[in-house]
C-alpha positions, 0 to 999 in steps of 0.5 A: 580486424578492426570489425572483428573487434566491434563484433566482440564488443558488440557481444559482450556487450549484449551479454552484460547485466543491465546497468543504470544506463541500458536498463531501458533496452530490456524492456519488452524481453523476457524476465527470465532472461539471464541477464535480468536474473541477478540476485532473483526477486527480493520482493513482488507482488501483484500491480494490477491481477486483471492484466496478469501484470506484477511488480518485482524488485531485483538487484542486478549489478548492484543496483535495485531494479523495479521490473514490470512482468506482464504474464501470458496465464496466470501461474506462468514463470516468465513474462515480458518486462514491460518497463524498469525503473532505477533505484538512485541509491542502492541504500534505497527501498521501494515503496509500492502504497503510496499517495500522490498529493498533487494527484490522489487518483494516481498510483504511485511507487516510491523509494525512501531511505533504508533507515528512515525515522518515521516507521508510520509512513515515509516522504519518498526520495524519489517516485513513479507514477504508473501507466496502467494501459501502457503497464509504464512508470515516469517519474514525478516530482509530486510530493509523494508520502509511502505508508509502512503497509502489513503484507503479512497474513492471507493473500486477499486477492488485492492488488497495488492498483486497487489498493490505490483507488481505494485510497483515493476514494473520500471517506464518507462525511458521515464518518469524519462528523462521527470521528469529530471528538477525535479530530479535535483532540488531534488539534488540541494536542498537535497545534498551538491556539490561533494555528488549528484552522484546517487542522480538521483536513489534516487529521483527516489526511492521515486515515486510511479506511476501507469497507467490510460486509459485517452480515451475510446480508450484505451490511457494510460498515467503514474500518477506519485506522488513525495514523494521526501522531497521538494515536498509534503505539507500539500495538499499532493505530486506532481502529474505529469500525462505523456503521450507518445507522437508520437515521443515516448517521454513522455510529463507531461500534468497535468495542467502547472506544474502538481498538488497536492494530492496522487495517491489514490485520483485520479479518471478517470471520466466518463465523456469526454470532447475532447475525453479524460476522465475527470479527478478528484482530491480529496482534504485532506478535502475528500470534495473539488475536482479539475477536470481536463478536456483536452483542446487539448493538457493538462488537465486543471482545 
């Protein structure tokens, strides 16, 4: 009787949604297995398109779940679970645009409370570091900051980790020397006089930039969005787009002072007016739009 019993236990236990506990037993299954359904996906997204590999919250048994799903072909609904990461909280939210500071070419996924203050970018609670070649996460005790990242609009073929590596990149030293008047109203404003030495790297901390092809041609210039406090409203952050000029340096060429929004709602248009791309940026209301057009020597609305 006595091992007819441990059969039954044994077989509900199998049965059973993965807990805090034996969530790491269902790594290497298949995600579409009943026990990993939960309540479904409340968010996925791509970590990494050239091994097909996704990442997918679910909450299951009351806990949120990070899964790691490798697929077999793109467009497949099931894959392998390669790794599972736990929330601590169920209050938590996990984060997937976050930078490591001890390490900045590392990815890295946090969570930060559901309520947090801050709406620009979060100090996570907790954080994993990822293993591309293993498609794994382990925890890390590095001090780890989440920015409040726009997903909305067109898919761009991005993915969490090109994302990262493209934050890791340093911003040319053109660009920061072309954003000096900024970096010192930044100083003047946040600290006091005798306590704004190195305030220049910390100004420099808080942008986020990425390049755009502005000509047919292949011309790049540098986007730049300021999430230095002073510098963001309810309309979004500053945006300043840089182009290098012949004699090498960088000049902002966005409007008169540049403009407002996030990198995400910024769109490279088709359409060119003067050999340059138009430009587009979307407003909070994801309805209005400002579009800029290049008039010989800026872009202008």
């Amino acid at each position: 009787m006595l091992l007819g019993l441990e059969a039954v236990c044994l077989f509900l236990l199998c049965q059973q949604e993965p807990s805090k506990s034996n969530a790491p037993n269902f790594v290497g299954s298949d995600s579409c297995r009943a026990e990993l359904a939960g309540t479904g996906a409340e968010f996925g997204m791509a970590l990494d398109r050239k091994q097909n590999a996704y990442v997918e919250v679910r909450q299951i048994n009351g806990t949120p779940m990070l899964l790691v799903i490798q697929y077999a072909h793109e467009g497949d609904k099931c894959g392998t679970v390669r790794d599972i990461a736990i929330s601590p909280d169920p209050a938590d939210v996990f984060e997937f645009e976050c930078v490591d500071h001890a390490d900045k070419n590392r990815t890295v996924i946090g969570v930060r409370a559901e309520k947090s203050a801050d709406t620009r970018n979060w100090k996570a609670l907790h954080a994993w570091v990822v293993n591309f070649e293993k498609l794994s996460m382990s925890p890390t005790a590095d001090p780890v900051t989440c920015l409040n990242f726009d997903y909305s609009g067109q898919d761009d073929g991005s993915d969490v980790r090109t994302r990262a590596d493209s934050r890791a990149k340093d911003l040319p030293h053109g660009v920061l020397k072309a954003l000096a008047a900024e970096a010192q109203e930044y100083c003047e404003e946040q600290f006091e006089q005798g306590f704004r030495k190195g305030c220049e790297n910390k100004f420099a901390e808080h942008l986020r930039w990425c390049e755009l092809a502005i000509t047919p041609s292949g011309q790049t210039a540098v986007l730049v969005e300021n999430d230095n406090l002073g510098f963001c409203g309810s309309g979004g952050c500053a945006l300043y787009l840089l182009a290098q000029q012949k004699d090498a340096k960088f000049t902002q060429v966005l409007a008169s002072h540049g403009g407002m929004g996030t990198i995400e709602r910024v769109t490279v248009l088709k359409k060119t007016t003067r050999g340059h791309y138009d430009i587009q940026v979307m407003w909070n209301d994801r309805k209005s739009r400002s579009v800029y057009q290049w008039d010989g020597s800026q872009y202008l609305e």
